[in-house]
ROKOLBA-707722 format. One line per 5 residues: number of its first residue (from 1); for each residue x, z, y of C-alpha. Coordinates in nm, 4 decimals, always signed. Example, Ala and Ser with C-alpha at 12.3 -4.5 7.8 and 13.67 -1.06 7.14 Angstrom:
<marlums>
1> +1.2300,+0.7800,-0.4500; +1.3670,+0.7140,-0.1060;
</marlums>
This chain:
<marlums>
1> +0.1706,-1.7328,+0.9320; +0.1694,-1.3400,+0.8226; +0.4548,-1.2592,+0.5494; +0.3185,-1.1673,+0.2372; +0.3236,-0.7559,+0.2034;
6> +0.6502,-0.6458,+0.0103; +0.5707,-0.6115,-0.3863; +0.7472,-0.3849,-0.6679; +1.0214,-0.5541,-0.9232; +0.8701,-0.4978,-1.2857;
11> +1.1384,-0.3203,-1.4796; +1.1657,-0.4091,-1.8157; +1.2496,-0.0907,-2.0478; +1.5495,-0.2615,-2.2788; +1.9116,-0.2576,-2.3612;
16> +2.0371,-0.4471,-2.1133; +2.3483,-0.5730,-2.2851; +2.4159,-0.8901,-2.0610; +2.5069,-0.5951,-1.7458; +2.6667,-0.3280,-2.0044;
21> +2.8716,-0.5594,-2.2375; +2.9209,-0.2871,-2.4873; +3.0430,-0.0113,-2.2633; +2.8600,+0.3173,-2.3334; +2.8453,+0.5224,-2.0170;
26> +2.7581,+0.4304,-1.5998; +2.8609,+0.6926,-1.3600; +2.7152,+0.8234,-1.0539; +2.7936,+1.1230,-0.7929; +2.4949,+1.3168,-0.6948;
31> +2.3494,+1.5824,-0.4968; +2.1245,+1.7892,-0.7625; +1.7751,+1.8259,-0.6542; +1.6786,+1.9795,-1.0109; +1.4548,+2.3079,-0.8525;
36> +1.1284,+2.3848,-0.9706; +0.9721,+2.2327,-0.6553; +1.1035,+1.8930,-0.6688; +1.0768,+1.8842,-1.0229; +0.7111,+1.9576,-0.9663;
41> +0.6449,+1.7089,-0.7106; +0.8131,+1.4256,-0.9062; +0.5590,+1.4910,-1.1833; +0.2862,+1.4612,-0.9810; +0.4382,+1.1444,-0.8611;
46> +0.4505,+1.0573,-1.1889; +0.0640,+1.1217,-1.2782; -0.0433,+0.9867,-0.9191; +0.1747,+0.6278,-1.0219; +0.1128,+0.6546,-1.4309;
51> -0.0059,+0.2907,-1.4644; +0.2407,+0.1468,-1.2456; +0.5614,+0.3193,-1.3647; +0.7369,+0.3032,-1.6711; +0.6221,+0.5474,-1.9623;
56> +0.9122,+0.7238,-1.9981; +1.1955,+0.8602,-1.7405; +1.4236,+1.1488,-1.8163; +1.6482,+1.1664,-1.5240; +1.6467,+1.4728,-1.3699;
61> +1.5936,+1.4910,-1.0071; +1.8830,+1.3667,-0.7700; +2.0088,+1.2065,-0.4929; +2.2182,+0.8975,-0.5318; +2.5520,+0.9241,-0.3170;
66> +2.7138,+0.6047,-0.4680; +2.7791,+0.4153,-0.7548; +3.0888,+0.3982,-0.9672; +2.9771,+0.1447,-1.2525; +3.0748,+0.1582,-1.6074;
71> +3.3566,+0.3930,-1.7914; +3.4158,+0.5613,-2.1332; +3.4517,+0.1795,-2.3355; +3.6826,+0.0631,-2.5797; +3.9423,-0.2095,-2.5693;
76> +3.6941,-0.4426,-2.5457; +3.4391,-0.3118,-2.3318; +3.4862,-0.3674,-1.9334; +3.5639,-0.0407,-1.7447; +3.4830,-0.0043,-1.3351;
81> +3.5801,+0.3580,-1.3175; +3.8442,+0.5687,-1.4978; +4.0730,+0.8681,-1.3854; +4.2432,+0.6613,-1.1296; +3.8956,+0.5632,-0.9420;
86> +3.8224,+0.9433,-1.0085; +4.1887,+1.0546,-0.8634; +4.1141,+0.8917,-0.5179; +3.7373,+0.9949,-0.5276; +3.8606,+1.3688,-0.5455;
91> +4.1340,+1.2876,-0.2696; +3.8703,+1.1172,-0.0723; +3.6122,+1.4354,-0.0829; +3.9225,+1.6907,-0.0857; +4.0144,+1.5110,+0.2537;
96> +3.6538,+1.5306,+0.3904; +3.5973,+1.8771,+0.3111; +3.9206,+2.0125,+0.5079; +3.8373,+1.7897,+0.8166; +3.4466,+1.8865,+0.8175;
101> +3.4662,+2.2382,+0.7427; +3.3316,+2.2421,+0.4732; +3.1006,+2.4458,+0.3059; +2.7132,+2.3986,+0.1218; +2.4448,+2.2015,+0.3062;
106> +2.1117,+2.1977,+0.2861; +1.8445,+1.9312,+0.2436; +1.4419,+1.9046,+0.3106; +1.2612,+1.6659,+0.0426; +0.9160,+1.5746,+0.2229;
111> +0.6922,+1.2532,+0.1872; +0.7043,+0.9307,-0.0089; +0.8438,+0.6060,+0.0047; +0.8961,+0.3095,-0.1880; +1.1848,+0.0595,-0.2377;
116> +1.0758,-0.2669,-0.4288; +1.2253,-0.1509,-0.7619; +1.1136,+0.2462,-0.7173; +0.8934,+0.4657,-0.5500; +1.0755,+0.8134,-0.3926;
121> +1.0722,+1.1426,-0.2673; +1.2013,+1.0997,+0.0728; +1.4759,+1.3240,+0.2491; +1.3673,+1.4464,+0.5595; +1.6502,+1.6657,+0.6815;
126> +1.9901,+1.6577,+0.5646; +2.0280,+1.3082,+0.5379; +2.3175,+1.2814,+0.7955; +2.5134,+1.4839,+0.5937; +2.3914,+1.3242,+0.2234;
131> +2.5219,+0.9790,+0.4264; +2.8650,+1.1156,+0.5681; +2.9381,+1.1606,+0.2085; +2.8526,+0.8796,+0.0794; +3.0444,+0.7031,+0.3506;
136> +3.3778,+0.9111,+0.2009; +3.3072,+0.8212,-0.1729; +3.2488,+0.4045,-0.0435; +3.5252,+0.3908,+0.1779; +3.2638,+0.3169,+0.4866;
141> +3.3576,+0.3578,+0.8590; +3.1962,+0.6383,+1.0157; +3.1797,+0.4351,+1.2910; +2.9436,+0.1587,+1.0524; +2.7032,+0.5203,+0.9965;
146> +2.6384,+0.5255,+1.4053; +2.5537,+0.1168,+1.3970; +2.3172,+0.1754,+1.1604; +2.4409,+0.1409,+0.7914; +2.1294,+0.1351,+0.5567;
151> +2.1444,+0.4262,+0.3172; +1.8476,+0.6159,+0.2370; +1.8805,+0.9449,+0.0399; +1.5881,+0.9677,-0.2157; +1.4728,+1.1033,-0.5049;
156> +1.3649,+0.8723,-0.7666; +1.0282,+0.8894,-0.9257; +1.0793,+0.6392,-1.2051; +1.0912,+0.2653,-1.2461; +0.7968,+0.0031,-1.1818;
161> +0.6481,-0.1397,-1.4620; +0.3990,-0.3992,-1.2913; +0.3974,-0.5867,-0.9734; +0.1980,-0.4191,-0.7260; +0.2283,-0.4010,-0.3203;
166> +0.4500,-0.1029,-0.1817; +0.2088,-0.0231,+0.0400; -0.0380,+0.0699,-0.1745; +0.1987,+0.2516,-0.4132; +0.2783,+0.4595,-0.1153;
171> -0.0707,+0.5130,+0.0102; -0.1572,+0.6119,-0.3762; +0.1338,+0.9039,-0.3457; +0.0174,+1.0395,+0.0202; -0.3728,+1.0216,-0.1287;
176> -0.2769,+1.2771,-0.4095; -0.0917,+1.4928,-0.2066; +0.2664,+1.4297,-0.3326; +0.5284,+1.6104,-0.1141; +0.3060,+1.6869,+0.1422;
181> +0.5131,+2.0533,+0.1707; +0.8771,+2.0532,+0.2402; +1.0950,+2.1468,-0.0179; +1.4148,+2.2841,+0.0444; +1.7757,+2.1950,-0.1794;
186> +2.0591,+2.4015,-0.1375; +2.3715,+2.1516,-0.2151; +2.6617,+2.3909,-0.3404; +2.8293,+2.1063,-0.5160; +2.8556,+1.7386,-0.5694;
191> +2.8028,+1.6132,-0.8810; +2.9756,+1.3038,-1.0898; +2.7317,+1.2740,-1.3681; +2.6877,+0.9566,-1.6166; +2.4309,+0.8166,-1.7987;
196> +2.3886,+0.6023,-2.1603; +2.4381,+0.2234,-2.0365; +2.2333,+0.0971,-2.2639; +1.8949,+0.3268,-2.1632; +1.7646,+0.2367,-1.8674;
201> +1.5483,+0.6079,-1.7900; +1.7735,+0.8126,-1.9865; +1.8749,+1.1495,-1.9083; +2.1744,+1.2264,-1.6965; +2.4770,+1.4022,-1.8712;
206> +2.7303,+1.6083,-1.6231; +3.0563,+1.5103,-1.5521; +3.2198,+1.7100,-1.3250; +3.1183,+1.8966,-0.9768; +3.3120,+1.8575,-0.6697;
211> +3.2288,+2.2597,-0.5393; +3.1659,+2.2559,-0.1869; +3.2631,+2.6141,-0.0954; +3.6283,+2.5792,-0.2471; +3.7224,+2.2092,-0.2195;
216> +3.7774,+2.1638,-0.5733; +3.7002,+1.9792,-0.8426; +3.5963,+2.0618,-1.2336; +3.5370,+1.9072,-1.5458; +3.1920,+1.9739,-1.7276;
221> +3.2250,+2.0301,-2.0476; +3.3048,+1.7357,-2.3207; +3.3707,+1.5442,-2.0039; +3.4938,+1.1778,-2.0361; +3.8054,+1.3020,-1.7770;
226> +3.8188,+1.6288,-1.8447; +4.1760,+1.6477,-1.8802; +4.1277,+1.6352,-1.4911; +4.0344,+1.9551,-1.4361; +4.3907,+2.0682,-1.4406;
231> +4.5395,+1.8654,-1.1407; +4.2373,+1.9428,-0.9249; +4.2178,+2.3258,-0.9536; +3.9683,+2.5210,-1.1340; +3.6593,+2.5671,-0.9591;
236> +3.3496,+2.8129,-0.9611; +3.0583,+2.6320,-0.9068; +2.6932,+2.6985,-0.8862; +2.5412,+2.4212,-0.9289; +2.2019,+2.3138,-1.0988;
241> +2.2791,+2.2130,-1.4761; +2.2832,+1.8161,-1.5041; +2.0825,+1.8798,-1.9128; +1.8701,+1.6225,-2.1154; +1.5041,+1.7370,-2.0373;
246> +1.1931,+1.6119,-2.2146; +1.0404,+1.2677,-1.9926; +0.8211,+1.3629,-1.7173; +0.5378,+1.1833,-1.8289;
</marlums>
């Protein structure tokens, strides 16, 4: 018997209190993809997918390097990620920067994809490098990377809204010509950003930026940790500006 083709996850848009439990922010480190380009293409994405997506998303574009969970609560509110997770993230990236060399990368967004819960701009180059750093910030074997550890840079178009099969979704994105060109991302910096728990497509707010040429770290302003900045060394970055934009509709 033929398995059924893979479908999309609904998303519902809600407070979803249950995950959240009162604590205001969920952080992230990122590679910024926010240039004109991208931007572009993930509106068009946007349009080619409107009746499958949900109305609204206002995350500017990114790549996901890993998860850190939720920070910034009270007393009461659980907290996955404070200055000491941030400490050893820094030492972590610090460590990897010395030992590679160093320096800005860059990275080729080209082509769609879709997991079951969103479609994607897919990386096409620079992946190797997007993954050795998210190895460093998860504490993964670089030695798991070579046998074949699943991580697949993306940009995110939005989140499904109905059930529908990937495949078509997909075809749907190729059909109106949706990163058909290669667009190129210079990464200068890595970016911890965070975003309101309790809004699921809300925009992304800046944290701090790891700067690639100098090795350093550096509080955004009105950062959650920003008393940070200090013990990691001040740093000049150029990075794209992580700032609430209007939903690509």
């Amino acid at each position: 018997m033929r398995a059924a083709p893979p479908i999309s996850q609904p998303c519902e848009d809600r407070d979803f209190a249950e995950w959240h439990r009162g604590s205001p922010w969920c952080a992230v480190w990122v590679a910024c993809a926010d240039v004109p380009e991208v931007a572009a293409a993930v509106a068009r994405g946007r349009k080619a997918l409107a009746r499958a997506l949900l109305p609204r998303y206002a995350r500017q574009p990114h790549i996901t390097l890993a998860y850190r969970g939720l920070c910034g609560g009270g007393p009461d509110a659980p907290a996955e990620y404070g200055h000491a997770g941030l400490r050893a993230d820094i030492a972590r990236l610090a460590t990897h920067w010395r030992e590679s060399g160093g320096g800005p990368f860059a990275v080729q967004v080209r082509g769609a994809g879709s997991f079951t819960t969103v479609p994607y701009l897919a990386v096409e180059e620079g992946a190797g490098v997007l993954a050795r750093w998210h190895a460093v910030l998860d504490g993964i074997a670089q030695e798991a990377l070579r046998a074949g550890w699943r991580y697949v840079p993306h940009v995110t178009l939005g989140h499904y809204a109905v059930a529908m099969p990937l495949r078509q979704a997909v075809a749907c994105l190729g059909a109106a010509g949706v990163a058909r060109k290669a667009m190129h991302v210079e990464v200068r910096a890595l970016a911890l950003v965070r975003y309101a728990a309790q809004d699921i497509a809300g925009p992304l707010q800046a944290e701090g930026w790891f700067d690639l040429q100098t090795g350093r770290y550096a509080a955004a302003p009105g950062a959650l940790f920003g008393d940070l900045e200090q013990a990691g060394g001040q740093a000049t970055v150029s990075c794209t500006p992580m700032l609430p934009r209007v939903a690509l509709e």
